[in-house]
C-alpha positions as CSV (number, residue, x, y, z in Angstrom):
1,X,-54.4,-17.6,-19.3
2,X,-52.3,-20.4,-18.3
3,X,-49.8,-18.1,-16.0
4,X,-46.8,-20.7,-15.6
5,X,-46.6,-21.3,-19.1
6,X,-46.9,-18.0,-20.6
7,X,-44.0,-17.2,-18.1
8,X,-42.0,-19.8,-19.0
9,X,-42.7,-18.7,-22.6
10,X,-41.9,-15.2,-22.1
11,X,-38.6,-16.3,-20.2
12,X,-37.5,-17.8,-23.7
13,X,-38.5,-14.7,-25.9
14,X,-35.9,-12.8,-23.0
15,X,-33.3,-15.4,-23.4
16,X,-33.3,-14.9,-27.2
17,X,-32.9,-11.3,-26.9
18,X,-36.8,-11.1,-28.3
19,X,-37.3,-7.7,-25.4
20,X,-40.3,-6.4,-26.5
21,X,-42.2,-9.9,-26.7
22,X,-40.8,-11.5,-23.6
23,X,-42.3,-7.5,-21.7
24,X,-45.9,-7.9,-23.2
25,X,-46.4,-11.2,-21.7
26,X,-44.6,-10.3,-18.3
27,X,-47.0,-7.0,-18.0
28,X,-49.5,-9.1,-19.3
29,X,-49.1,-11.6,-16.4
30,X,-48.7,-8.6,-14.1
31,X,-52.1,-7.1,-15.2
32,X,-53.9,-10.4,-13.7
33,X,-51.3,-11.0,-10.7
34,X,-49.6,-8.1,-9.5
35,X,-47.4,-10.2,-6.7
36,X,-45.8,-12.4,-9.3
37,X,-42.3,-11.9,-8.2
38,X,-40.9,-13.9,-11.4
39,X,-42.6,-11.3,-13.3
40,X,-41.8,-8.7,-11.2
41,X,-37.9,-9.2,-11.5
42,X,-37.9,-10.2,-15.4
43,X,-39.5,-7.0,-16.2
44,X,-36.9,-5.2,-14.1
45,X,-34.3,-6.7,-16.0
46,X,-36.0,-5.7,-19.1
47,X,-35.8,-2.1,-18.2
48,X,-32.3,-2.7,-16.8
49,X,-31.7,-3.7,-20.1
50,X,-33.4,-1.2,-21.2
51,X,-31.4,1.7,-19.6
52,X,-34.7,2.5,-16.7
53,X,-32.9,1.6,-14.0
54,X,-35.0,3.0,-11.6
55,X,-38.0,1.6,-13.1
56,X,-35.7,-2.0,-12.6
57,X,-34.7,-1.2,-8.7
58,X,-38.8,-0.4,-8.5
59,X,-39.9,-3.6,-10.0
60,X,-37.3,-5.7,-8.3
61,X,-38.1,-4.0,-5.2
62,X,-41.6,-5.5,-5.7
63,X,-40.4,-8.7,-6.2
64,X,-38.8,-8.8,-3.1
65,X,-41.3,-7.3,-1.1
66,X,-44.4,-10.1,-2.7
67,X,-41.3,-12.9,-2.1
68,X,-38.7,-11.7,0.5
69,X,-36.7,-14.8,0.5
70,X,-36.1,-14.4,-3.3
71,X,-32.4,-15.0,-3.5
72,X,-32.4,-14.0,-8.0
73,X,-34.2,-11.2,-6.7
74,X,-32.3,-9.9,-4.4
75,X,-28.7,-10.7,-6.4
76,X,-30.2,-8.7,-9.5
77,X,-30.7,-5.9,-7.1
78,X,-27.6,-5.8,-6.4
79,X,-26.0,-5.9,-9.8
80,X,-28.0,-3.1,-10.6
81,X,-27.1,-1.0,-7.4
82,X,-23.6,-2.2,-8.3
83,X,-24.1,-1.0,-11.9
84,X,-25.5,2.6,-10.4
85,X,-22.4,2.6,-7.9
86,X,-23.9,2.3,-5.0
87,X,-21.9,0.3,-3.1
88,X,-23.3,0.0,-0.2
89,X,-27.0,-0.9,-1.0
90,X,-25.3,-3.1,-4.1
91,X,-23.5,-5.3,-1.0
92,X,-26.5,-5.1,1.0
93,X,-28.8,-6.5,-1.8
94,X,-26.0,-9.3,-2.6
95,X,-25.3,-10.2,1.5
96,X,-28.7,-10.7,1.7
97,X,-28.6,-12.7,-1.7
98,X,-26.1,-14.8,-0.1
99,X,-27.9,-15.6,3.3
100,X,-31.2,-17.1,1.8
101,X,-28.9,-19.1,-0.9
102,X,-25.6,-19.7,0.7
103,X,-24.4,-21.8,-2.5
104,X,-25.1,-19.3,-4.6
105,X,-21.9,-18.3,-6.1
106,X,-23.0,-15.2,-8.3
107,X,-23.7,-13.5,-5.2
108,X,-20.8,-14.4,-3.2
109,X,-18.5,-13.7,-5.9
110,X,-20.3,-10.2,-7.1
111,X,-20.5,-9.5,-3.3
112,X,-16.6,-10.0,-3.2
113,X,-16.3,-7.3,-5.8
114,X,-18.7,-4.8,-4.3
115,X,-16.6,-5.1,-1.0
116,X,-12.8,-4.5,-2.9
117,X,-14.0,-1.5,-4.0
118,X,-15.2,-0.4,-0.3
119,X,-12.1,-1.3,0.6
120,X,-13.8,-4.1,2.5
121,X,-10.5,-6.3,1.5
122,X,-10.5,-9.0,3.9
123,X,-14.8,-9.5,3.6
124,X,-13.9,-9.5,-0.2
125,X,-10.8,-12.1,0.2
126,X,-12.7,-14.3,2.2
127,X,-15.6,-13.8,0.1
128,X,-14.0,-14.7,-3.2
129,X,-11.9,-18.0,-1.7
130,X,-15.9,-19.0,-1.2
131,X,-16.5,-18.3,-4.2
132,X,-14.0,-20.6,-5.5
133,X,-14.6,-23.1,-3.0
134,X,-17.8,-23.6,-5.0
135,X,-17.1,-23.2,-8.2
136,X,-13.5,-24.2,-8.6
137,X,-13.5,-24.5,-12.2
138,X,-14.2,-20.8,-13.2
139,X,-10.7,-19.4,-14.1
140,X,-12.5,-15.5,-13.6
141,X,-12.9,-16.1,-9.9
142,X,-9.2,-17.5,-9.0
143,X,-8.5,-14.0,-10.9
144,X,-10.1,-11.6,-9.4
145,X,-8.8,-13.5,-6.2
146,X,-5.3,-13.0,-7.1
147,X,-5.6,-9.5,-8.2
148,X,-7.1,-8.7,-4.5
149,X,-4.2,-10.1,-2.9
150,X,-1.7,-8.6,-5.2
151,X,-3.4,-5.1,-4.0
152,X,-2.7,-6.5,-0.5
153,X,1.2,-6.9,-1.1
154,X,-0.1,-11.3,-0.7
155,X,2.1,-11.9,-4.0
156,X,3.0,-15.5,-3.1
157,X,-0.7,-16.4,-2.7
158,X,-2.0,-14.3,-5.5
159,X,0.6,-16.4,-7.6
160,X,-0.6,-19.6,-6.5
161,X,-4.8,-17.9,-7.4
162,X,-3.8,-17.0,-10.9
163,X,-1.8,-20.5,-11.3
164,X,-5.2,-22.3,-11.2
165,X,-6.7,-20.2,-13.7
166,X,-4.4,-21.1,-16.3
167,X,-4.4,-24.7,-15.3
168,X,-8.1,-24.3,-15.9
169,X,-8.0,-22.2,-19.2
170,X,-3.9,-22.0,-20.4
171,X,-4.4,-19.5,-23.3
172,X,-6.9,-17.2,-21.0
173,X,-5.0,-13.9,-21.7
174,X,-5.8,-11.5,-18.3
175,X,-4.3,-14.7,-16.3
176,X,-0.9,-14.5,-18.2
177,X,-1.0,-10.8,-17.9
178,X,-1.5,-10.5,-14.2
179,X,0.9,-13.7,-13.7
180,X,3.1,-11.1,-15.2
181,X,2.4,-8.1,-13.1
182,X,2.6,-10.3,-10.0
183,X,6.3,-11.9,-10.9
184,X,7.3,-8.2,-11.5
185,X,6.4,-7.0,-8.3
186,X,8.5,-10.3,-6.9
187,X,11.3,-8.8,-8.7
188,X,11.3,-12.2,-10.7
189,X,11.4,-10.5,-14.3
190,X,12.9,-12.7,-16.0
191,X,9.7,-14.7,-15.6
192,X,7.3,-11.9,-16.1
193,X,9.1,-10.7,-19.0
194,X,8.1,-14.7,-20.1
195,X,4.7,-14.5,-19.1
196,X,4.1,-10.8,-21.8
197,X,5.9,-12.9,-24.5
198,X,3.5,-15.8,-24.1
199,X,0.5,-13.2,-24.6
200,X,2.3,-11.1,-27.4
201,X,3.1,-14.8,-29.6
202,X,-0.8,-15.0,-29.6
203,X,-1.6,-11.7,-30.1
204,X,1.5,-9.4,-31.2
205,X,-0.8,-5.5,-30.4
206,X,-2.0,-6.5,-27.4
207,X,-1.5,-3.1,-25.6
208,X,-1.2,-3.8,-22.2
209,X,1.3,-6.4,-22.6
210,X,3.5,-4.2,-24.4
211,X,3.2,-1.6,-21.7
212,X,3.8,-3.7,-18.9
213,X,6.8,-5.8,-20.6
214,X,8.2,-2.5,-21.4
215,X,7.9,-1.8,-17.8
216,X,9.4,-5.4,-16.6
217,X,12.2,-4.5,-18.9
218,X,13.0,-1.1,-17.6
219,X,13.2,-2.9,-14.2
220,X,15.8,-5.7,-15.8
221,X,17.7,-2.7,-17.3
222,X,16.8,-3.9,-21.1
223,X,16.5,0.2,-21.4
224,X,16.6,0.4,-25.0
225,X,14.1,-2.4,-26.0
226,X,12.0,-1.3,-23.3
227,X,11.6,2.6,-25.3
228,X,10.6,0.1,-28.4
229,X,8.2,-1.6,-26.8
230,X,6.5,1.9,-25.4
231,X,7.0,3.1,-29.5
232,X,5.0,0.6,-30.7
233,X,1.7,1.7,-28.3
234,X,2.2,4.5,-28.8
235,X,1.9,4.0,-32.9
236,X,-1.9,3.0,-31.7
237,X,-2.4,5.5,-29.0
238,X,-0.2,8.6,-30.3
239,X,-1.7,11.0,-27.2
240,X,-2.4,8.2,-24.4
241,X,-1.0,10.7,-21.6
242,X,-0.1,7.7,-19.7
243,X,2.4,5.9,-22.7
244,X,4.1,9.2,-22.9
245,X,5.3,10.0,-19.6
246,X,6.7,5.9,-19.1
247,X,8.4,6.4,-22.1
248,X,10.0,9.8,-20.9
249,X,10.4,8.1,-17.3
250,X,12.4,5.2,-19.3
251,X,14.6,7.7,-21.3
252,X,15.5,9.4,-18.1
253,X,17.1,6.0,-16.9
254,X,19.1,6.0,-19.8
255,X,20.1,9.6,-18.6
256,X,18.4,11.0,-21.8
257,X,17.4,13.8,-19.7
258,X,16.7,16.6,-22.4
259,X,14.8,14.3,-24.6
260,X,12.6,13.2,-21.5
261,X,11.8,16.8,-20.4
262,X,11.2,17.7,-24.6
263,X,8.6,14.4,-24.3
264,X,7.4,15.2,-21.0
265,X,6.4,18.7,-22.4
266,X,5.0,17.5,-24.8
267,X,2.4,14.7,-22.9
268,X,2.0,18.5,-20.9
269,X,0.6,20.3,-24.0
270,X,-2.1,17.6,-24.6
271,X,-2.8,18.0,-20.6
272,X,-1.3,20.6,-18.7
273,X,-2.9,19.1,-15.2
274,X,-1.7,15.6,-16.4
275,X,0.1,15.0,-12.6
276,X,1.9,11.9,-13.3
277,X,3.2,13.5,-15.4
278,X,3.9,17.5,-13.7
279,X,5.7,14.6,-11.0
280,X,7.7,12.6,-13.2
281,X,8.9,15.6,-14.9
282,X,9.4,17.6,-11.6
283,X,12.2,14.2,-10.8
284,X,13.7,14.9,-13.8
285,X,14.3,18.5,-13.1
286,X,15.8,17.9,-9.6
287,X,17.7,15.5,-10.6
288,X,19.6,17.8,-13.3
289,X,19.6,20.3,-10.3
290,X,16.7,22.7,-11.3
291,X,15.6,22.8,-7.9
292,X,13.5,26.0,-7.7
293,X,11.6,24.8,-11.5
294,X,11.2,20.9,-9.9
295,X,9.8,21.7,-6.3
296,X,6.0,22.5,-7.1
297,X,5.6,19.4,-9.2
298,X,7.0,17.2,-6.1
299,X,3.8,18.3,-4.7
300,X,1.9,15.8,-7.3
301,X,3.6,13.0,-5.4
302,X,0.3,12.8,-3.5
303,X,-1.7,11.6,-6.2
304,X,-0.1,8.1,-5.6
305,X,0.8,8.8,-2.1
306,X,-1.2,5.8,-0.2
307,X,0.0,7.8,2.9
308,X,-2.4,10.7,2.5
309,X,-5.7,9.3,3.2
310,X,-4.4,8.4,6.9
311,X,-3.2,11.8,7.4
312,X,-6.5,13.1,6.1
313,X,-8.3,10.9,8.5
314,X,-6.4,12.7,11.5
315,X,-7.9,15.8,10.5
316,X,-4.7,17.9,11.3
317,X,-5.3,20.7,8.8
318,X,-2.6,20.8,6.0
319,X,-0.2,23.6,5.6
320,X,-0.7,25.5,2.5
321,X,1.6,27.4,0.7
322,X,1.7,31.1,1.7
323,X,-0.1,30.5,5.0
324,X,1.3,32.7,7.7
325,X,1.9,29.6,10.7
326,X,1.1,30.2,14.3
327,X,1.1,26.9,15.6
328,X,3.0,23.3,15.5
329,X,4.1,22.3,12.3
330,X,3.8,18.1,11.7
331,X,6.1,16.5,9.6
332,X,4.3,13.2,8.4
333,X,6.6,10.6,7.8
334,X,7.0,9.6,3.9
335,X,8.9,6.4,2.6
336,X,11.5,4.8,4.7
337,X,14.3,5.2,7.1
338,X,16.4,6.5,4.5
339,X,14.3,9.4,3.8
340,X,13.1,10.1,7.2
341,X,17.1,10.7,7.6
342,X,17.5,12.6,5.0
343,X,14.4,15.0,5.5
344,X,15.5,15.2,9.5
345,X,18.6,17.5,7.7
346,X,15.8,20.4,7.5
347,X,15.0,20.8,11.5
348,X,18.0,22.9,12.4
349,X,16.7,25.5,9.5
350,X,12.8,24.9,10.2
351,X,13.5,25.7,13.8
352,X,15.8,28.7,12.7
353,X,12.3,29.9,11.5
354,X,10.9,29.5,15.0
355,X,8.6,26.3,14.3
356,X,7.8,24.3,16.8
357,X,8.5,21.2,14.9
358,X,6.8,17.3,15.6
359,X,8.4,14.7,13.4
360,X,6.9,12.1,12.1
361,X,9.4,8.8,11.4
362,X,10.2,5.4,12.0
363,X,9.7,4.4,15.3
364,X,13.7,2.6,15.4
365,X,14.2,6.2,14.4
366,X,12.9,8.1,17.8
367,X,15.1,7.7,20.3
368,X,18.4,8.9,18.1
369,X,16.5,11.6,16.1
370,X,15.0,12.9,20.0
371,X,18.4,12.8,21.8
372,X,20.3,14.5,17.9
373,X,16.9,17.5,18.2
374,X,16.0,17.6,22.1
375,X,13.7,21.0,20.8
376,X,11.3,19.0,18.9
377,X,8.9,16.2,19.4
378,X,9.9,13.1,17.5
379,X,7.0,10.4,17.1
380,X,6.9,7.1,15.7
381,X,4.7,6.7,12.6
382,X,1.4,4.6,12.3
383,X,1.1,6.2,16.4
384,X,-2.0,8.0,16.7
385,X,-1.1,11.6,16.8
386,X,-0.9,14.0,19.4
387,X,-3.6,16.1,20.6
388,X,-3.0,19.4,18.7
389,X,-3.9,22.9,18.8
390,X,-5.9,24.2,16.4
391,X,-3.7,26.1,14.7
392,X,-1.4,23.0,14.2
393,X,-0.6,22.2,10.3
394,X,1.1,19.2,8.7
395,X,2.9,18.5,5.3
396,X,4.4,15.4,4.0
397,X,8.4,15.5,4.9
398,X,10.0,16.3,1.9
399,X,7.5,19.3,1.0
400,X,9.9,21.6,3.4
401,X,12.1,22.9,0.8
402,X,9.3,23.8,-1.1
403,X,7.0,25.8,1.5
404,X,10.3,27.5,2.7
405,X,10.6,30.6,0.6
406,X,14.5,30.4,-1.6
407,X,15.1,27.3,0.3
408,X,18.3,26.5,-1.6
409,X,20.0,30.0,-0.4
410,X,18.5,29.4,3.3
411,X,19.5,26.1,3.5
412,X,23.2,25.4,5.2
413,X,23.9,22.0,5.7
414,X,25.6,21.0,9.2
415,X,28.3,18.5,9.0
416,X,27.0,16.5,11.3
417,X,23.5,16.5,13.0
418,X,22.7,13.1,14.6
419,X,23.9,13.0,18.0
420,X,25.2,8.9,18.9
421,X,24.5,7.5,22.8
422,X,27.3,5.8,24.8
423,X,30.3,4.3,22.8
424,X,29.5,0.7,23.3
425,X,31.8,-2.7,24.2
426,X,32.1,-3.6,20.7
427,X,33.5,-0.3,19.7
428,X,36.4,-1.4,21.6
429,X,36.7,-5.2,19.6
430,X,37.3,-3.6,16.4
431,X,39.6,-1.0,17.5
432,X,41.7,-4.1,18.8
433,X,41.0,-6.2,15.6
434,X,42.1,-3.5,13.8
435,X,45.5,-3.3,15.3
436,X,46.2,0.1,14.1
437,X,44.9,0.1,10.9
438,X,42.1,2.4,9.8
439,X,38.4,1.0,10.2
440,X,36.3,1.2,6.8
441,X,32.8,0.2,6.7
442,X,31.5,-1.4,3.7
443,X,27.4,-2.1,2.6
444,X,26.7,-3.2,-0.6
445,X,23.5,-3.3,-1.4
446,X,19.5,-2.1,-1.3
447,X,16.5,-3.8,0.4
448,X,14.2,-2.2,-2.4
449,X,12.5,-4.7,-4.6
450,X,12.5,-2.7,-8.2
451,X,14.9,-0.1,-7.5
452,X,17.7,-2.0,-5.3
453,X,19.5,-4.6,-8.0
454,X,20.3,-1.2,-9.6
455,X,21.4,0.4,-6.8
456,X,23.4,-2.5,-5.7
457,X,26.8,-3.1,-6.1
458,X,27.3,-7.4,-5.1
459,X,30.1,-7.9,-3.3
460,X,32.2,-10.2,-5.6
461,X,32.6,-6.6,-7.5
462,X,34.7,-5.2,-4.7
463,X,38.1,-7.6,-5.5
464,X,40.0,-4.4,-6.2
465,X,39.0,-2.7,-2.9
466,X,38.7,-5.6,-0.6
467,X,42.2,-7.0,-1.3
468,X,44.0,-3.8,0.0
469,X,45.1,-5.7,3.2
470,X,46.0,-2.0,4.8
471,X,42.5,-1.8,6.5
472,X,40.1,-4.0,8.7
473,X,36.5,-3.9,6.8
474,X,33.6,-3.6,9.0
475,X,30.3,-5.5,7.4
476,X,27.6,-2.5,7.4
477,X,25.2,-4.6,5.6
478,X,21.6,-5.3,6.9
479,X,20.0,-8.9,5.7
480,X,21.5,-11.7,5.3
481,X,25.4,-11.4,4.4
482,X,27.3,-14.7,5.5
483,X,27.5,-16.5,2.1
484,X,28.4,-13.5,0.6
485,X,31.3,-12.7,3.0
486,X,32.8,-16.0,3.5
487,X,33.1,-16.4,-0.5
488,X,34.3,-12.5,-0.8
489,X,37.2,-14.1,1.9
490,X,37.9,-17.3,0.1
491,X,38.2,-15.5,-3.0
492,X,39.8,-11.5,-2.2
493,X,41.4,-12.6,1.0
494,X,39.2,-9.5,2.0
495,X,39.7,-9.0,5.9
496,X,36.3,-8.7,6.6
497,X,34.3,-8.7,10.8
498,X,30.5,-8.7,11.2
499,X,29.4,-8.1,14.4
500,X,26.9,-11.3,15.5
501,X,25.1,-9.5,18.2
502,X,24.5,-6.5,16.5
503,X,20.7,-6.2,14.6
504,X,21.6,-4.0,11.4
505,X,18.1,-3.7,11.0
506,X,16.6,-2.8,14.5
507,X,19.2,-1.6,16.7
508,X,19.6,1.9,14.5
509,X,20.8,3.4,17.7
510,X,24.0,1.3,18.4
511,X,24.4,1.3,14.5
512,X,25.4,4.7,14.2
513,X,27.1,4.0,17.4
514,X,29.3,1.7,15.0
515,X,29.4,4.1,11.9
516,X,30.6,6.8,14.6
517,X,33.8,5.0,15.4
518,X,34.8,4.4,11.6
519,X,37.8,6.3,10.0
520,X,35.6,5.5,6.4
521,X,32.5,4.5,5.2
522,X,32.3,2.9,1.5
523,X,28.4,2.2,0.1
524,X,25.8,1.8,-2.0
525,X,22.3,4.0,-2.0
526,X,20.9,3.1,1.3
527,X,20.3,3.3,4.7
528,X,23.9,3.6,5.5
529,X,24.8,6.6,3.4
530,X,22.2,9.1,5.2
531,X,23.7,7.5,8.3
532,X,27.0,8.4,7.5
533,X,26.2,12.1,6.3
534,X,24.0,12.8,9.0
535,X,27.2,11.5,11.1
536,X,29.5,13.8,9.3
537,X,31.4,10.2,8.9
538,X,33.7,10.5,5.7
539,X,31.6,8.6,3.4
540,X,32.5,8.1,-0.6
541,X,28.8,6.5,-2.0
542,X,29.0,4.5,-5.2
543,X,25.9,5.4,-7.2
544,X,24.2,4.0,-10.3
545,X,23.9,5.9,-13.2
546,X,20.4,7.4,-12.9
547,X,19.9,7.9,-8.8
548,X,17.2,9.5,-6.9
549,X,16.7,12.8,-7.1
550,X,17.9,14.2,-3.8
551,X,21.8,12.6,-4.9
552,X,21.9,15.0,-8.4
553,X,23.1,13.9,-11.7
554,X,26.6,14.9,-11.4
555,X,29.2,16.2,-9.7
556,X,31.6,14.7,-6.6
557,X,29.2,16.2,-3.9
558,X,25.9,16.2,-2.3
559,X,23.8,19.2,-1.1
560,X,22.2,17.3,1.8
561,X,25.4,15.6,3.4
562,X,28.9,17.6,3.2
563,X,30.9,14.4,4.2
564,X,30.0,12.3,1.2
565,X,32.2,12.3,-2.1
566,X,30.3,10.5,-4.8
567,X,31.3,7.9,-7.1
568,X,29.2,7.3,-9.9
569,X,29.0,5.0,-12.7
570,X,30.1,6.1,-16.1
571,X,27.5,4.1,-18.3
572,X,23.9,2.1,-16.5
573,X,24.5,-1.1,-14.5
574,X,28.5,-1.1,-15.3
575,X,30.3,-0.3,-11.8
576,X,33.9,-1.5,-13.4
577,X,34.9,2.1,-13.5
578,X,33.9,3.1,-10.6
579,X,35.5,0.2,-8.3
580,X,38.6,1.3,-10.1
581,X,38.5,4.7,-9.1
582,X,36.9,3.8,-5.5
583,X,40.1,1.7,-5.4
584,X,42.7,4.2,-6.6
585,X,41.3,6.4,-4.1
586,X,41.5,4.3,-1.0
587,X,45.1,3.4,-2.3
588,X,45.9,7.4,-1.6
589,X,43.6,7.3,1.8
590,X,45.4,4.4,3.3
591,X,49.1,5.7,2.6
């Protein structure tokens, strides 16, 4: 037998799918040299293909053991390991690949993959930009790339990844897609909404363009055409759990609140343990005030809660519901500043209960939150924790209300629980610039990407409040506000002082210093809202139609913060009504 070219034969009856012909000769080969490691592998991937895989890892395994150096050996290994999820000898197999060949861009790129999913993300980034390095003209790589870096919040450079996969291939379909998902999460939606059009013109079902432009238009406010879009994947996938609850979560941001819970029980009847679902209705309830009926679902929050696997890893056992509790309870820290405020509200009634209470929050947060509860520990988030006692428990923040047995009887709200440090010199500049007149603070807007253009009100709104010339305004807003202001003047006339020295985003201490010493306090849904109510500082709080739970559907006041009168808009994204009234009222305030 002429070995080399029945091999080379056989190799061509396994390129043309001819199995069984191309695994006679290989065995055949095998029968007169048992070390030929191109056998060896090629009748692994036979029985790979075959559905033996662990005949394939044994004959593979052989191959590298009679060649050790075989790079195809080792990368098919690794496919295989990567096929059988196991991770870790699948990136061994393909490392290893990768050292004998270091050009060999199969391995690299496969070993890139094997490390995202071990969460590996910075092997895998560096990995895949070899990868491309390479082989710069395969569109899959620069998409994979990008879709790493969008999982690591790198959305400029994932942008620039995907770009070069459409320059290379223009109609390839994933890269419009993700270009879309990636625009979205840079709040650019006009653009992303562009990018699910471009797929639907070449193929008008594609499913996950629908979805995610209906998405991309809940985010621009397009609520109605948004429900459309959902309708028509749904027409192809009547009980896809997922479809259903995003089109109840859009109707609830139309304030179609009955029709949402109706469709939301519904998804539940196809899956009672559906938890994006339990969640998503559990907001729904809350924010229609159903408290006692919304509090267990909050508790599927967790299944997207990134925060969890940290706390796990600190191995502070987690309070469970019922549990008698002899030792320190730890609140972790969920969200942002905001909601650290808002959740602090519960430590005068959690140490009512006699807990010994260590709180979890921003670390801008600490020293205000220490000096306003001197009987608690307050520690800054992302710390390592302290050394606790055994019978030490934790829960995520806003689970109090629900572990505290008919929370919404016990719970009291003070009028004012955040304790300021000393009055400082600028206290005394505005009271001079004001000259007698009262002292309103004014923010305007939201930091969050997807959320805060509904939940902001722009300033060039305000004409009808900012002209009142009975008040000096005190800029509350954090960012970037000196375009804003100067036209606001130009234009209202608005008296208007921002305070240079003063960091709106890091120097929280000396900021409610400054909310302390106003007579009012008008915002938006931020920071400066659970400031204000945790001051007891009169505060009236424009909100959008549909706000987070915690500020209720209705109604002129707020469970969480006595001194707050709310405002809210009569119809989504429209605040002309509410300016009017905001400025009717102040007209009665100021006189």
């Amino acid at each position: 037998m002429n070995i080399a070219a029945e091999f080379e034969a056989a190799i061509l009856d396994h390129q043309a799918g001819r199995l069984s012909d191309a695994e006679r000769v290989y065995s055949n080969i095998l029968a007169i040299k048992k070390d030929h490691k191109g056998a060896l592998l090629h009748l692994g991937l036979i029985k790979h293909q075959m559905g033996q895989d662990l005949l394939a890892v044994d004959l593979i395994g052989q191959a590298i053991k009679a060649s050790p150096k075989y790079a195809e050996a080792h990368y098919n290994l690794g496919t295989i390991q990567n096929s059988l999820g196991n991770l870790r000898m699948a990136a061994q197999s393909l490392r290893q690949a990768a050292i004998i060949n270091k050009k060999h861009v199969g391995a690299i790129y496969n070993l890139a993959g094997v490390q995202s999913l071990l969460g590996e993300h910075d092997k895998a980034e560096r990995n895949y930009k070899t990868a491309a390095k390479l082989a710069p003209n395969t569109p899959g790589i620069h998409i994979n790339l990008a879709i790493l870096l969008r999982n690591q919040k790198k959305l400029e450079e994932a942008l620039k990844s995907v770009d070069k996969a459409l320059r290379l291939d223009i109609n390839f379909i994933d890269a419009h897609l993700i270009r879309g998902d990636i625009l979205a999460d840079l709040g650019r939606t006009k653009e992303a909404l562009a990018c699910y059009d471009t797929i639907l013109k070449i193929e008008p079902k594609n499913s996950p363009a629908l979805v995610n432009k209906a998405a991309a238009l809940l985010d621009f406010g397009n609520y109605q055409e948004a429900i459309d879009n959902y309708d028509q994947v749904i027409k192809i996938k009547p009980n896809h759990l997922g479809l259903l609850t995003s089109k109840a979560n859009g109707l609830v941001r139309m304030a179609r609140f009955n029709e949402a819970l109706d469709l939301y029980q519904f998804t539940l009847s196809i899956d009672p343990t559906h938890g994006q679902t339990i969640y998503n209705r559990s907001l729904c309830l809350l924010l229609k005030g159903r408290i006692s009926a919304g509090l267990p679902g909050l508790e599927m929050r967790f299944e997207n809660e990134d925060n969890i696997e940290r706390w796990r890893r600190d191995n502070v056992p987690f309070w469970r519901k019922g549990e008698s509790l002899s030792g320190p309870l730890f609140l972790r820290a969920e969200q942002g500043v905001g909601d650290h405020l808002l959740w602090s509200t519960q430590i005068p009634l959690l140490i009512e209960h006699g807990h010994d209470i260590i709180f979890e929050c921003d670390p801008r947060l600490v020293e205000m939150l220490s000096r306003s509860f001197p009987k608690i520990k307050c520690i800054s988030e992302g710390l390592k924790p302290l050394e606790l006692p055994d019978n030490a428990r934790q829960i995520g923040m806003a689970s109090v209300p629900y572990f505290l047995e008919n929370w919404e009887q016990k719970f009291k709200p003070q009028k004012r629980i955040f304790k300021t440090g000393l009055k400082k010199k600028f206290i005394a500049e505005i009271i001079n610039r004001a000259a007698g007149r009262p002292i309103i603070g004014i923010s305007w807007r939201s930091a969050l990407l997807k959320l805060g253009p509904h939940k902001s009100m722009p300033l060039d709104y305000w004409r009808e409040i900012l002209e009142n010339r009975d008040a000096l305004f005190i800029n509350r807003q954090y960012g970037e506000t000196d375009i804003e202001i100067a036209d606001a003047i130009k234009a209202f006339g608005a008296d208007i002082y921002s305070f240079p020295r003063l960091d709106y985003m890091n120097d929280l201490d000396n900021l409610t210093s400054l909310i302390d010493s106003l007579d009012l306090v008008i915002t938006t849904s931020n920071v400066t809202a659970h400031f204000s109510g945790g001051l007891g500082k009169k505060c009236w709080l424009a909100l959008q139609k549909v706000p987070l739970w915690y500020w209720g559907a209705q109604g002129k006041t707020n469970k969480f913060y006595p001194s707050i009168t709310i405002y809210r808009q009569n119809e989504p994204n429209n605040w002309s009504s509410l300016i009017t009234e905001i400025s009717t009222d102040l007209t009665t305030f100021l006189n």
